[in-house]
mmCIF file of the N, C-alpha and C atoms, coordinates in Angstrom:
data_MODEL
# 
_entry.id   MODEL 
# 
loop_
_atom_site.group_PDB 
_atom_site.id 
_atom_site.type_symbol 
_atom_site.label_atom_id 
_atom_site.label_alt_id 
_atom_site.label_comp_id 
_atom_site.label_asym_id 
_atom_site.label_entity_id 
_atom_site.label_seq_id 
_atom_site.pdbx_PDB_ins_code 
_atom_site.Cartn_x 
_atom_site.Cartn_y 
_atom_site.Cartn_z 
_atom_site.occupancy 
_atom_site.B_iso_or_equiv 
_atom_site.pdbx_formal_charge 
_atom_site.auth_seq_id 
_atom_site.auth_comp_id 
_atom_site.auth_asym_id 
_atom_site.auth_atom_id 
_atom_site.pdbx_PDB_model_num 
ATOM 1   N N  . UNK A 1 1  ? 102.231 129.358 119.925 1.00 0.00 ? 1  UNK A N  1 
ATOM 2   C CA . UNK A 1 1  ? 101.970 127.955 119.737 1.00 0.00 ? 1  UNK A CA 1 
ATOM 3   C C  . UNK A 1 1  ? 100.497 127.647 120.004 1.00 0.00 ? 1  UNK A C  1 
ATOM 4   N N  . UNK A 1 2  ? 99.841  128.111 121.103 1.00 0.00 ? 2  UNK A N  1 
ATOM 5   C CA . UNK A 1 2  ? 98.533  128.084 121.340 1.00 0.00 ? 2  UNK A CA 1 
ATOM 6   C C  . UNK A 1 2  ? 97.530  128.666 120.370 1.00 0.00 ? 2  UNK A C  1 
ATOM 7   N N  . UNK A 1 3  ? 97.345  129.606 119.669 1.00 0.00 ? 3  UNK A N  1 
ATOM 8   C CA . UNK A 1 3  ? 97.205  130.339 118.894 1.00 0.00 ? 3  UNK A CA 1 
ATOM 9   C C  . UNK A 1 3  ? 97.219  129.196 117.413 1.00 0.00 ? 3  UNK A C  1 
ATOM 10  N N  . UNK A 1 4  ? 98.432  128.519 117.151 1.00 0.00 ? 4  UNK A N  1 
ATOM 11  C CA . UNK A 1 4  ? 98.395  128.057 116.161 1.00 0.00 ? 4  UNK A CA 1 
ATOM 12  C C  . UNK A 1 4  ? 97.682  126.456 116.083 1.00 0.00 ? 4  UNK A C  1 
ATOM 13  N N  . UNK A 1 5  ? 97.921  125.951 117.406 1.00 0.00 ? 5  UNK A N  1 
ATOM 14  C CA . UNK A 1 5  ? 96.812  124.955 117.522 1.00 0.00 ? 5  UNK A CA 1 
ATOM 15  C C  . UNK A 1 5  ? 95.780  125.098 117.929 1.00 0.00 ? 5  UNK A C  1 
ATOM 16  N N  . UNK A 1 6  ? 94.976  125.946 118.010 1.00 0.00 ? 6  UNK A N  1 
ATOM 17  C CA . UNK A 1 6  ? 93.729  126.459 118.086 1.00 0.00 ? 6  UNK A CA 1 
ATOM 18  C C  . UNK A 1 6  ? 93.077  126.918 116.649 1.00 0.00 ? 6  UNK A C  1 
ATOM 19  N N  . UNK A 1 7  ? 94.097  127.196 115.749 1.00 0.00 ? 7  UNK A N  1 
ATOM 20  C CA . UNK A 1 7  ? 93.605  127.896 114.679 1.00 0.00 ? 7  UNK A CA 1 
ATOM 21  C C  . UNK A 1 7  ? 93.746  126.143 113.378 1.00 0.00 ? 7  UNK A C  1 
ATOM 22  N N  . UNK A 1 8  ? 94.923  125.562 113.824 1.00 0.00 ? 8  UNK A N  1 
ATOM 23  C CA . UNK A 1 8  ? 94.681  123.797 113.389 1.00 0.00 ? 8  UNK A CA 1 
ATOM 24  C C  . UNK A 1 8  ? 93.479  123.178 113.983 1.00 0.00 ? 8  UNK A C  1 
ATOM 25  N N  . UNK A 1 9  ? 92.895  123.283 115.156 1.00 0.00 ? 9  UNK A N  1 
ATOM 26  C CA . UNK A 1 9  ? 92.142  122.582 115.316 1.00 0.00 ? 9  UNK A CA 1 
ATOM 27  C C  . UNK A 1 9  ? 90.689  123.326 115.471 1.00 0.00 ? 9  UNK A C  1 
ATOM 28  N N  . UNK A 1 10 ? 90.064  124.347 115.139 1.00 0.00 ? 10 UNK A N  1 
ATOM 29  C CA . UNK A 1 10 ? 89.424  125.230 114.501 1.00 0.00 ? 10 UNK A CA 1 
ATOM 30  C C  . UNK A 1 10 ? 88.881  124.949 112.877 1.00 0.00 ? 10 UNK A C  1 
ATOM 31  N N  . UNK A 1 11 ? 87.597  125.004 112.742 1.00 0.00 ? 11 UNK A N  1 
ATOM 32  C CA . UNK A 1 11 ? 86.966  125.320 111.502 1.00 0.00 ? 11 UNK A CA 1 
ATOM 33  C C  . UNK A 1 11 ? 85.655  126.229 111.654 1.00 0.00 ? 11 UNK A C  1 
ATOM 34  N N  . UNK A 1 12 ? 85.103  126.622 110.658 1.00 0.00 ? 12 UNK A N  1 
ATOM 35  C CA . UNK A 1 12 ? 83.820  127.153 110.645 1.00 0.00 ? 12 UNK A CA 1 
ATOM 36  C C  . UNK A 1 12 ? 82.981  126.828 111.798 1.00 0.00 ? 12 UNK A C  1 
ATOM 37  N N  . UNK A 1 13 ? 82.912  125.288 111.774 1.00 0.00 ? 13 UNK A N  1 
ATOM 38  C CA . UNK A 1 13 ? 82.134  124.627 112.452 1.00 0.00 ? 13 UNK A CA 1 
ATOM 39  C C  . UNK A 1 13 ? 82.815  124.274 114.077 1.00 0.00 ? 13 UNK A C  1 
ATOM 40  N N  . UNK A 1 14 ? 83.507  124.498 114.454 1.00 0.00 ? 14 UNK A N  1 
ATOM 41  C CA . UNK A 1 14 ? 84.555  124.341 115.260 1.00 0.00 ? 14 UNK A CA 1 
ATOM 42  C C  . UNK A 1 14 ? 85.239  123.174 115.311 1.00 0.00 ? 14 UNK A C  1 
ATOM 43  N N  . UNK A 1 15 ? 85.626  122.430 115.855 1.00 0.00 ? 15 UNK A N  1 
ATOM 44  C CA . UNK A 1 15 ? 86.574  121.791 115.879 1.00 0.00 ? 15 UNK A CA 1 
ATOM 45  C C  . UNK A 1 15 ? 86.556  119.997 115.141 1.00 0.00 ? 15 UNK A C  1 
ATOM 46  N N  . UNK A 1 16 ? 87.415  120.179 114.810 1.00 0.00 ? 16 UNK A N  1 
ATOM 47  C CA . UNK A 1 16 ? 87.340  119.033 113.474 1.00 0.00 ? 16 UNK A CA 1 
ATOM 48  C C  . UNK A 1 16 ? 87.334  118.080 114.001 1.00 0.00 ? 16 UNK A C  1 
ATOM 49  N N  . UNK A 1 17 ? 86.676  117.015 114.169 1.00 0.00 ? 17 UNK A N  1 
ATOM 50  C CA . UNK A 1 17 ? 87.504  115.501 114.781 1.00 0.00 ? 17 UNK A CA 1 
ATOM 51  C C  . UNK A 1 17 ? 88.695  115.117 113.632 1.00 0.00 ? 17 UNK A C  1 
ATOM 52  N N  . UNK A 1 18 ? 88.379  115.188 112.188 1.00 0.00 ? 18 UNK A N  1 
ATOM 53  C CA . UNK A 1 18 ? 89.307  114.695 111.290 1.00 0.00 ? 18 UNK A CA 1 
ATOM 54  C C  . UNK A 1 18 ? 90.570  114.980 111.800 1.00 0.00 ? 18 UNK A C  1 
ATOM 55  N N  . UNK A 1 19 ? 90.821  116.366 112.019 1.00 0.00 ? 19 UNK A N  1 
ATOM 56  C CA . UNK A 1 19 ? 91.915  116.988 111.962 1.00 0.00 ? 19 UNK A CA 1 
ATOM 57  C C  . UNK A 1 19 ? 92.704  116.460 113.429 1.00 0.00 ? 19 UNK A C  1 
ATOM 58  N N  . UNK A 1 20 ? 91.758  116.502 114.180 1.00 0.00 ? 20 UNK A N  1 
ATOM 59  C CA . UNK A 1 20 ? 92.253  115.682 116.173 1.00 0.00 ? 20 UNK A CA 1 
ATOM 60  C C  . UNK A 1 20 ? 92.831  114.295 115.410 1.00 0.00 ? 20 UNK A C  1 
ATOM 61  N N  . UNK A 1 21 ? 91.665  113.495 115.214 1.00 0.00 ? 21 UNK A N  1 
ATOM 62  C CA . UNK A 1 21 ? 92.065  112.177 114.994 1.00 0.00 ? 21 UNK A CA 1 
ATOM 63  C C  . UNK A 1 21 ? 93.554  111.982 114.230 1.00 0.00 ? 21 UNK A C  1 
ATOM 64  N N  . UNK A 1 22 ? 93.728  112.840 113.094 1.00 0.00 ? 22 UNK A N  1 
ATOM 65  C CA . UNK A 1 22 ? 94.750  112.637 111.764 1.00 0.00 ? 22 UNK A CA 1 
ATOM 66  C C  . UNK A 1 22 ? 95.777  112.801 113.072 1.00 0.00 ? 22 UNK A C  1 
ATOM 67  N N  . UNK A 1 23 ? 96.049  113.932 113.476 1.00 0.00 ? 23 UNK A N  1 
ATOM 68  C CA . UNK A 1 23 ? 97.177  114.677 114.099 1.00 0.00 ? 23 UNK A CA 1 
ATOM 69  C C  . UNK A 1 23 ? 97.565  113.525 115.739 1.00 0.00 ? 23 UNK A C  1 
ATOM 70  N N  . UNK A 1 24 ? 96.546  112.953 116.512 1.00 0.00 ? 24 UNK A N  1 
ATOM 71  C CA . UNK A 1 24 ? 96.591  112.215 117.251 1.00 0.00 ? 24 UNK A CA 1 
ATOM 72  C C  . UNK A 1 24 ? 97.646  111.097 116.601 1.00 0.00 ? 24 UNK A C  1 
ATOM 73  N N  . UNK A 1 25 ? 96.946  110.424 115.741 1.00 0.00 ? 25 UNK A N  1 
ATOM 74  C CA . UNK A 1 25 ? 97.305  109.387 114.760 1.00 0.00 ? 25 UNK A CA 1 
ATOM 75  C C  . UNK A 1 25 ? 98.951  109.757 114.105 1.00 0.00 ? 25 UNK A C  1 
ATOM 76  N N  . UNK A 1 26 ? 99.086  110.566 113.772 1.00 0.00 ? 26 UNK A N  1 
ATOM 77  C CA . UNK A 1 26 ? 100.334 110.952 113.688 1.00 0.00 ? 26 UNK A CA 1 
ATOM 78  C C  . UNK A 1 26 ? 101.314 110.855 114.676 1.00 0.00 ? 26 UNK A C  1 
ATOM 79  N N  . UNK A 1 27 ? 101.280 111.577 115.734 1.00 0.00 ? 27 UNK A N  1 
ATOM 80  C CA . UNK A 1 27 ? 101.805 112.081 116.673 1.00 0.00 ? 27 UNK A CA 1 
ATOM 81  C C  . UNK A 1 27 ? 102.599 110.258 117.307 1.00 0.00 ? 27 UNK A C  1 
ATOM 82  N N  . UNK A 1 28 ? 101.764 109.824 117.068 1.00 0.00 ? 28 UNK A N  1 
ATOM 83  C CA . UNK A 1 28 ? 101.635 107.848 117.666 1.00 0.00 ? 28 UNK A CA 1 
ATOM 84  C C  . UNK A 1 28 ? 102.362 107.325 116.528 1.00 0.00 ? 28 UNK A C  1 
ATOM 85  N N  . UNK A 1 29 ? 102.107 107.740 115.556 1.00 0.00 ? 29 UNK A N  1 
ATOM 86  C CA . UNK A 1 29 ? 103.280 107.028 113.731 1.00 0.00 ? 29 UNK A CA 1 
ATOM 87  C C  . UNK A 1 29 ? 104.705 107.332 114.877 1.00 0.00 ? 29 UNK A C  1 
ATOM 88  N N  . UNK A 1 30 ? 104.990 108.734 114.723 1.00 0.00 ? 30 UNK A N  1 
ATOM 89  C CA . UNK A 1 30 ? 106.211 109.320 115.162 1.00 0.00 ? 30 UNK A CA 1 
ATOM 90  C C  . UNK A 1 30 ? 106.828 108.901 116.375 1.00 0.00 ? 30 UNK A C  1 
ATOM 91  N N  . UNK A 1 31 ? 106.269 108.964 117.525 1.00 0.00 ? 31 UNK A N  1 
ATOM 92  C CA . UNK A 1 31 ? 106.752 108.111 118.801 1.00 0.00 ? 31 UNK A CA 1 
ATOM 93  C C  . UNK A 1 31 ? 106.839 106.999 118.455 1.00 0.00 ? 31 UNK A C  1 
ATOM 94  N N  . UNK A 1 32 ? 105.744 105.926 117.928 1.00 0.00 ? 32 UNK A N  1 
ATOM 95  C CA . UNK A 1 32 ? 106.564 104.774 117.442 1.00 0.00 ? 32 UNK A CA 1 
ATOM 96  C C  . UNK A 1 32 ? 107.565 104.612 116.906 1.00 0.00 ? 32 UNK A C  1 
ATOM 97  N N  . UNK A 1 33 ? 107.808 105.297 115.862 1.00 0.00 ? 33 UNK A N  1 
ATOM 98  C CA . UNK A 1 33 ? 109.318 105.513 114.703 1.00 0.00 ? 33 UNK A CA 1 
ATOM 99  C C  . UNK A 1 33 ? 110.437 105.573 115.976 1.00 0.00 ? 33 UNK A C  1 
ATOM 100 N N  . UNK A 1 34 ? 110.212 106.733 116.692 1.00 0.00 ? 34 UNK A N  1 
ATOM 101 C CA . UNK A 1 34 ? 111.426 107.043 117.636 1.00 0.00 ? 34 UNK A CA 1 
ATOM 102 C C  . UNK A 1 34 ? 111.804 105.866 118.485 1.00 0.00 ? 34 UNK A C  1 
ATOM 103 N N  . UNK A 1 35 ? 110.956 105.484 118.873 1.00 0.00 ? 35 UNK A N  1 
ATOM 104 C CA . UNK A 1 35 ? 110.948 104.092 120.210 1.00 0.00 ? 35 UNK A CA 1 
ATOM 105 C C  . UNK A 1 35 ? 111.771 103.365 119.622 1.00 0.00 ? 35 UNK A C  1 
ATOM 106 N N  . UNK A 1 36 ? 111.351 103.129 118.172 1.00 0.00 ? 36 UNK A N  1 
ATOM 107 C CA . UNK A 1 36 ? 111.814 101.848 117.398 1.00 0.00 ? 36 UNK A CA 1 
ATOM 108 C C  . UNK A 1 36 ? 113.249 102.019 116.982 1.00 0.00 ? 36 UNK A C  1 
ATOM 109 N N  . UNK A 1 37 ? 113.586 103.403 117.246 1.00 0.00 ? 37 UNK A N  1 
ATOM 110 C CA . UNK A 1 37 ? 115.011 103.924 116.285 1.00 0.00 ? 37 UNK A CA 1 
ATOM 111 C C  . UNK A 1 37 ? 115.613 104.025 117.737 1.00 0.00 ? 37 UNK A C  1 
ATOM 112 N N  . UNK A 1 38 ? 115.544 104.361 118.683 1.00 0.00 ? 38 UNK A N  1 
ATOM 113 C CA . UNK A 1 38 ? 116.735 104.956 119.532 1.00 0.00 ? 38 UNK A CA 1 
ATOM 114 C C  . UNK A 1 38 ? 116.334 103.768 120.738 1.00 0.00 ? 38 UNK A C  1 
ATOM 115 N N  . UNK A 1 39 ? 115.045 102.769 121.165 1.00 0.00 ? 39 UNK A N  1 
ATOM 116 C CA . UNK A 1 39 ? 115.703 102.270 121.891 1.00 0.00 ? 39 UNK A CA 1 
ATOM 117 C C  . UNK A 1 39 ? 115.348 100.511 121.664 1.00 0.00 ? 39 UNK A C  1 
ATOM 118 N N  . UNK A 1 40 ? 115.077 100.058 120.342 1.00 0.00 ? 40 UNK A N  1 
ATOM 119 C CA . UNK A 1 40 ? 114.316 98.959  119.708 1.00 0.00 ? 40 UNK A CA 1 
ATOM 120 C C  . UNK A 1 40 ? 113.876 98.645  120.788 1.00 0.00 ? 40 UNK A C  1 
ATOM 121 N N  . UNK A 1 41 ? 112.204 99.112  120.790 1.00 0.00 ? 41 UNK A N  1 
ATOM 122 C CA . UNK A 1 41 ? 110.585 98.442  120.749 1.00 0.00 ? 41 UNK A CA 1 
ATOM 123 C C  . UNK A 1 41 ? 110.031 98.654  119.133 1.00 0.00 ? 41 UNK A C  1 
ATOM 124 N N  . UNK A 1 42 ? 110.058 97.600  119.416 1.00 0.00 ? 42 UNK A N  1 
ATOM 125 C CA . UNK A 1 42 ? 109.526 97.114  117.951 1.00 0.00 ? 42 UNK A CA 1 
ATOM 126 C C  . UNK A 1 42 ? 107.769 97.226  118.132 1.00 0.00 ? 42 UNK A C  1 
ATOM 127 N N  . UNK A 1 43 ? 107.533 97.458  117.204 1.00 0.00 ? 43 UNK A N  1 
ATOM 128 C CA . UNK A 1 43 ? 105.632 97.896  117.000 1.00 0.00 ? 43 UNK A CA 1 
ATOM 129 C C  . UNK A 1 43 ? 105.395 97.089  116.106 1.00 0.00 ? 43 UNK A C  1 
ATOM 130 N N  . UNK A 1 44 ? 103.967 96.152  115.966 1.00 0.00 ? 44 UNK A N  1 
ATOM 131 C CA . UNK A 1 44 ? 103.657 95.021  115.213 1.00 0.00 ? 44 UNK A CA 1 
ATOM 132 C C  . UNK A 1 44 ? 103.767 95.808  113.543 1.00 0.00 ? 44 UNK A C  1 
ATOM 133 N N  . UNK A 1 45 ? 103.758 95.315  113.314 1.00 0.00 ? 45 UNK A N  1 
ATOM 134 C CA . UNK A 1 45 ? 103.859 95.823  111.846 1.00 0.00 ? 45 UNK A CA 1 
ATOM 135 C C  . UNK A 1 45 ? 102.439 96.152  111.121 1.00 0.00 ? 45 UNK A C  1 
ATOM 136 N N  . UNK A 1 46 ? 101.525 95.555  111.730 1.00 0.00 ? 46 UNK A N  1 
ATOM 137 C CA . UNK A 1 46 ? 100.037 95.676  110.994 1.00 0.00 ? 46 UNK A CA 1 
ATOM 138 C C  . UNK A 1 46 ? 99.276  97.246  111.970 1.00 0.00 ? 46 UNK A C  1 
ATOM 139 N N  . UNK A 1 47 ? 99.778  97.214  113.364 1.00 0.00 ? 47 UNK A N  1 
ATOM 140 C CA . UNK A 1 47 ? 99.518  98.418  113.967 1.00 0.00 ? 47 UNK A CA 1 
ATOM 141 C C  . UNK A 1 47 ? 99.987  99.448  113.279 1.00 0.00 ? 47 UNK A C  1 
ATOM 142 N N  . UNK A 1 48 ? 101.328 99.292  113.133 1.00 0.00 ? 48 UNK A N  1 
ATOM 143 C CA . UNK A 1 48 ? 101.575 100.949 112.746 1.00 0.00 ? 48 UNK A CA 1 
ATOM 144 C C  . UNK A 1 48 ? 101.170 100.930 111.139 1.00 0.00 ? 48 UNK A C  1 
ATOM 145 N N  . UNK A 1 49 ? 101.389 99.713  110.549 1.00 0.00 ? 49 UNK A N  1 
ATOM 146 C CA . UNK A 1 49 ? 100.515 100.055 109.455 1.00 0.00 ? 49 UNK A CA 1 
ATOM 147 C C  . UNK A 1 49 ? 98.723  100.828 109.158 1.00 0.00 ? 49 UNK A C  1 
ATOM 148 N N  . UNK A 1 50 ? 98.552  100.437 110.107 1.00 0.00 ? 50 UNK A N  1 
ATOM 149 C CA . UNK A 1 50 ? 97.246  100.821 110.211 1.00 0.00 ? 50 UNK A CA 1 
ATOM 150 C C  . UNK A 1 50 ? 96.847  102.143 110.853 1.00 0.00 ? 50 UNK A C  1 
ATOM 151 N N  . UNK A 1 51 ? 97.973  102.703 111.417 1.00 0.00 ? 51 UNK A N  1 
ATOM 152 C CA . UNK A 1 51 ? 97.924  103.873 111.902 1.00 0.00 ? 51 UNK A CA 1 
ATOM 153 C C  . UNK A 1 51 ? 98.340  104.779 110.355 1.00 0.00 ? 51 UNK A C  1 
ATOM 154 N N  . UNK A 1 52 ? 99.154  104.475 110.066 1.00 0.00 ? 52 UNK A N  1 
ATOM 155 C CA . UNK A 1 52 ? 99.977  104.712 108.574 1.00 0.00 ? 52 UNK A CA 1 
ATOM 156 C C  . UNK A 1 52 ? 98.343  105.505 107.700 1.00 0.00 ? 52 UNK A C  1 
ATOM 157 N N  . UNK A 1 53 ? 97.396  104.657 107.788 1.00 0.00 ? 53 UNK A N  1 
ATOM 158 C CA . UNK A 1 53 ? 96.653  104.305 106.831 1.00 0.00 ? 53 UNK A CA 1 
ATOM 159 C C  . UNK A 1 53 ? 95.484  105.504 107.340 1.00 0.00 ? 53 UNK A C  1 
ATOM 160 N N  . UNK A 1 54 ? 95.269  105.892 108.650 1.00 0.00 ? 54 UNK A N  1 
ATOM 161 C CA . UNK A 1 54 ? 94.540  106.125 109.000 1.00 0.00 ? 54 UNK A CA 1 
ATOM 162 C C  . UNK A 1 54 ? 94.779  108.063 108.966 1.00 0.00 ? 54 UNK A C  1 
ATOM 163 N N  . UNK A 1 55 ? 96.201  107.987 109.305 1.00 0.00 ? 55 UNK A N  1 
ATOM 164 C CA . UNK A 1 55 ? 96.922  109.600 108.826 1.00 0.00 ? 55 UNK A CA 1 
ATOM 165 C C  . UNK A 1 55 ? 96.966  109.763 107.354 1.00 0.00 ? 55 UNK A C  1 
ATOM 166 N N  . UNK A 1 56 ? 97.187  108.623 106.372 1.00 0.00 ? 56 UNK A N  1 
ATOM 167 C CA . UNK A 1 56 ? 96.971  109.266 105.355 1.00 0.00 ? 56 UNK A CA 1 
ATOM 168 C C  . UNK A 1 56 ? 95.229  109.620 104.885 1.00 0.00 ? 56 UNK A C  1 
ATOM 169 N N  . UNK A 1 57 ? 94.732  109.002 105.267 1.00 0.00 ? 57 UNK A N  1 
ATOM 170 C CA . UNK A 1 57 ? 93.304  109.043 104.753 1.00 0.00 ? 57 UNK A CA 1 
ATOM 171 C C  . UNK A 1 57 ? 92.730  110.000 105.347 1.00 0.00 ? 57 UNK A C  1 
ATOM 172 N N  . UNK A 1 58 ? 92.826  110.228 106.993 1.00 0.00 ? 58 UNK A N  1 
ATOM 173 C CA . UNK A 1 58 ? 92.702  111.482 107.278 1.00 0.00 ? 58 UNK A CA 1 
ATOM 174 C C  . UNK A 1 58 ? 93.451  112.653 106.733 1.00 0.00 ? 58 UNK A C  1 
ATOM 175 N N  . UNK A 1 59 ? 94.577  112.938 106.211 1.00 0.00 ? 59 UNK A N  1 
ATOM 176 C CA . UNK A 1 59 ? 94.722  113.734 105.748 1.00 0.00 ? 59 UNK A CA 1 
ATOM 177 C C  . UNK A 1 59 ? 94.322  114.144 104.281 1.00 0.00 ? 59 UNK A C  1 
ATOM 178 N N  . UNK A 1 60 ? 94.039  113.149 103.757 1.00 0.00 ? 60 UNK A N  1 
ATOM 179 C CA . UNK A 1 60 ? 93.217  112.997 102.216 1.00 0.00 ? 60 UNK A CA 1 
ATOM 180 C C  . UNK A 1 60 ? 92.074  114.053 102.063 1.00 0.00 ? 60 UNK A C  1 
ATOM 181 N N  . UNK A 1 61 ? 91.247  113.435 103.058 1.00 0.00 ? 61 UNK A N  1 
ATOM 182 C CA . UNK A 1 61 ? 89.655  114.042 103.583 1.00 0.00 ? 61 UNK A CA 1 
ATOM 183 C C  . UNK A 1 61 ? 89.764  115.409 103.534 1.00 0.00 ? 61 UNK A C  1 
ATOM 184 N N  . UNK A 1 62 ? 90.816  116.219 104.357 1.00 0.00 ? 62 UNK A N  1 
ATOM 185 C CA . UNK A 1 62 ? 90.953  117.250 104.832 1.00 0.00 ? 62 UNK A CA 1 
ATOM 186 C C  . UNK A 1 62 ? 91.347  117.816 103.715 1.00 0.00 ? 62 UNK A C  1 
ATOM 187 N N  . UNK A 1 63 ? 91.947  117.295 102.554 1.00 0.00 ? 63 UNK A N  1 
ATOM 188 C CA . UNK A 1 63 ? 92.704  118.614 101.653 1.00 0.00 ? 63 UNK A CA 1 
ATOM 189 C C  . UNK A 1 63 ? 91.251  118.091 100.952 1.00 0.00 ? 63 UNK A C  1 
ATOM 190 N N  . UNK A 1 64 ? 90.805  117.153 100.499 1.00 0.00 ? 64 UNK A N  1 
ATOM 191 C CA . UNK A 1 64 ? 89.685  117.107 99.939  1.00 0.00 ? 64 UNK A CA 1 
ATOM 192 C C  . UNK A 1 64 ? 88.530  118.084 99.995  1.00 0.00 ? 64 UNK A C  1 
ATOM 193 N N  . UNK A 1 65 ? 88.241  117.741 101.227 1.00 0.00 ? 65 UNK A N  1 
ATOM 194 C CA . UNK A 1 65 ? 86.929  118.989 101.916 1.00 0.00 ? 65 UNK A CA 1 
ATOM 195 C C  . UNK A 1 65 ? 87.722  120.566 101.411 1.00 0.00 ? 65 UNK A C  1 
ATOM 196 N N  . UNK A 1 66 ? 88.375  120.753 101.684 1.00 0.00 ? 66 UNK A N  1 
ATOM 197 C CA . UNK A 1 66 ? 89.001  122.089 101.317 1.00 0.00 ? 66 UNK A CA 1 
ATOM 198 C C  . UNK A 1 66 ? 88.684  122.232 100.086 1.00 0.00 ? 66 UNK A C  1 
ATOM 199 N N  . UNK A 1 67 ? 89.017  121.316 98.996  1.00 0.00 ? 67 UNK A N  1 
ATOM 200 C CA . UNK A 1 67 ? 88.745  121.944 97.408  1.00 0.00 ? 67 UNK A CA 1 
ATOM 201 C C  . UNK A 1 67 ? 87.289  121.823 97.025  1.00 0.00 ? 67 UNK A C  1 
ATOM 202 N N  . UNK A 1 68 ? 86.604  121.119 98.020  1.00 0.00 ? 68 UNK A N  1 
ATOM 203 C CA . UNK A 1 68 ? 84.743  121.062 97.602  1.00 0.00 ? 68 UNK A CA 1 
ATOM 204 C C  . UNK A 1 68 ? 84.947  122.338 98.222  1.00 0.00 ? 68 UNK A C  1 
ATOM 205 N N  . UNK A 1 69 ? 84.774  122.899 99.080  1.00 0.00 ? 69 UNK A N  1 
ATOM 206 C CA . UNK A 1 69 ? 84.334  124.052 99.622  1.00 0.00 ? 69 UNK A CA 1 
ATOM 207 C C  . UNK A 1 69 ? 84.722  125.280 98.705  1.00 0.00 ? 69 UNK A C  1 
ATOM 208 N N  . UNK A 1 70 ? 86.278  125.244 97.980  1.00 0.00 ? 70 UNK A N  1 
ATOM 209 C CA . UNK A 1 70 ? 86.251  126.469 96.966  1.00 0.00 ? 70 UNK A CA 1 
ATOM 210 C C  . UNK A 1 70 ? 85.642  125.989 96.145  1.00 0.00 ? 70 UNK A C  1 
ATOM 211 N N  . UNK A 1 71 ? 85.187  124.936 95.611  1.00 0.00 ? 71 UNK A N  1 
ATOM 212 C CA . UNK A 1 71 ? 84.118  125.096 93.911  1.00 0.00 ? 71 UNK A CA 1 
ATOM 213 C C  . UNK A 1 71 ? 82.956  124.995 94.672  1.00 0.00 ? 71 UNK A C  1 
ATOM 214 N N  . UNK A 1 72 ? 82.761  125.080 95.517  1.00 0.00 ? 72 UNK A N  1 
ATOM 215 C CA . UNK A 1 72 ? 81.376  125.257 96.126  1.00 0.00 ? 72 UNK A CA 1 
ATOM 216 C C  . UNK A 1 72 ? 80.568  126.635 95.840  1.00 0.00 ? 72 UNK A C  1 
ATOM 217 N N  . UNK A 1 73 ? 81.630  127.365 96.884  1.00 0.00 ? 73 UNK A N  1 
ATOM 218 C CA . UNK A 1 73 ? 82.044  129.100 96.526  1.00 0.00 ? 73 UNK A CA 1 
ATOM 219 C C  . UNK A 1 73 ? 81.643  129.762 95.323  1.00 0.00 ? 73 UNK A C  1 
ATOM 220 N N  . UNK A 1 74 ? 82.361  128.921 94.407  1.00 0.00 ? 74 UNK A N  1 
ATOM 221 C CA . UNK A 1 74 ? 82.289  129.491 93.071  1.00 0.00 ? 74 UNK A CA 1 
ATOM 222 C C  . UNK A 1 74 ? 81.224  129.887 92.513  1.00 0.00 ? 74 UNK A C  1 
ATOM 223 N N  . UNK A 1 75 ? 80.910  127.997 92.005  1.00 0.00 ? 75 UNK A N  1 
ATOM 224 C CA . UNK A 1 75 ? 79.279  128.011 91.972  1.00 0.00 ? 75 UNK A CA 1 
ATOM 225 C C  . UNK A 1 75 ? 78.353  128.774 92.490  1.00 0.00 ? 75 UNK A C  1 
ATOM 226 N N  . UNK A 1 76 ? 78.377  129.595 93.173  1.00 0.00 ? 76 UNK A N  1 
ATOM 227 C CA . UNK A 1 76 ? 77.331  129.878 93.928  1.00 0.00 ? 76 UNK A CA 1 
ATOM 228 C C  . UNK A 1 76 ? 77.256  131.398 93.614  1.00 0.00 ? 76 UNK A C  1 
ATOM 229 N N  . UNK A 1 77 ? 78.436  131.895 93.519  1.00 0.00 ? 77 UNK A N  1 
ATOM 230 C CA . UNK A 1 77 ? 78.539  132.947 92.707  1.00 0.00 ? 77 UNK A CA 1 
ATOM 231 C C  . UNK A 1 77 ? 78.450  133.407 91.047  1.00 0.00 ? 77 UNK A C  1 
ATOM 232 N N  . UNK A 1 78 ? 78.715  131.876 90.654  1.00 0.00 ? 78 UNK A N  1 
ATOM 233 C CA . UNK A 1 78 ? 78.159  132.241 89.221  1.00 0.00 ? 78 UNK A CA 1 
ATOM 234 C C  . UNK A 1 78 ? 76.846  131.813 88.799  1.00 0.00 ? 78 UNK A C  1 
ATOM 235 N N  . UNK A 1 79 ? 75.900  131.134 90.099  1.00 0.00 ? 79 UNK A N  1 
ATOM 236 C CA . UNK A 1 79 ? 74.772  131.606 90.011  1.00 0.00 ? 79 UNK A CA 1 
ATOM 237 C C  . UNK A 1 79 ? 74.311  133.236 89.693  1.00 0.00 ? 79 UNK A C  1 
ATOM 238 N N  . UNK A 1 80 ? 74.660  133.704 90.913  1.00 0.00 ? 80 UNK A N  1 
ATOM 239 C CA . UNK A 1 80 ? 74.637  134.983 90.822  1.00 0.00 ? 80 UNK A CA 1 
ATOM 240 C C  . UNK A 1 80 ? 74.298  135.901 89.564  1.00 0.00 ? 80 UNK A C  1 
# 
C-alpha cells in the first residue's frame, strides 16, 4: 500500500500537488456521500458541488498532462 501511494503521489518532478489536492478532494466527495447516506448530515449542496468540480478538473489536468508529455516524446524524436 505504501509503495503504491508513493508511486500515486510521485512524478518525475516529485510530488504532484494536482494529484494530493484531486485525491484529498475526493477522499472529502466520499466521506461526505457516506455521512449523508448512513447517518443524514446533510452537506450544503454548493460545497460538495464544488468539491465535485474541483476532483473532476483535477483529474482532467492529470490525464491531460499525461498525453502532452507522450506527443511531446514523439516530436522530439522525429526531430531526430
Amino acid at each position: 500500500m505504501e509503495k503504491f501511494l508513493k508511486s500515486l503521489l510521485n512524478s518525475k518532478t516529485g510530488i504532484s500537488s494536482k494529484r494530493l489536492i484531486t485525491i484529498v478532494a475526493f477522499l472529502l466527495l466520499a466521506i461526505g456521500f457516506i455521512t449523508n447516506l448512513f447517518w443524514d448530515l446533510t452537506i450544503d449542496e454548493h460545497i460538495y458541488t464544488s468539491m465535485q468540480w474541483i476532483v473532476e478538473i483535477g483529474m482532467g489536468t492529470i490525464v491531460a498532462e499525461r498525453f502532452a508529455r507522450k506527443e511531446e516524446s514523439s516530436e522530439n524524436q522525429q526531430e531526430k
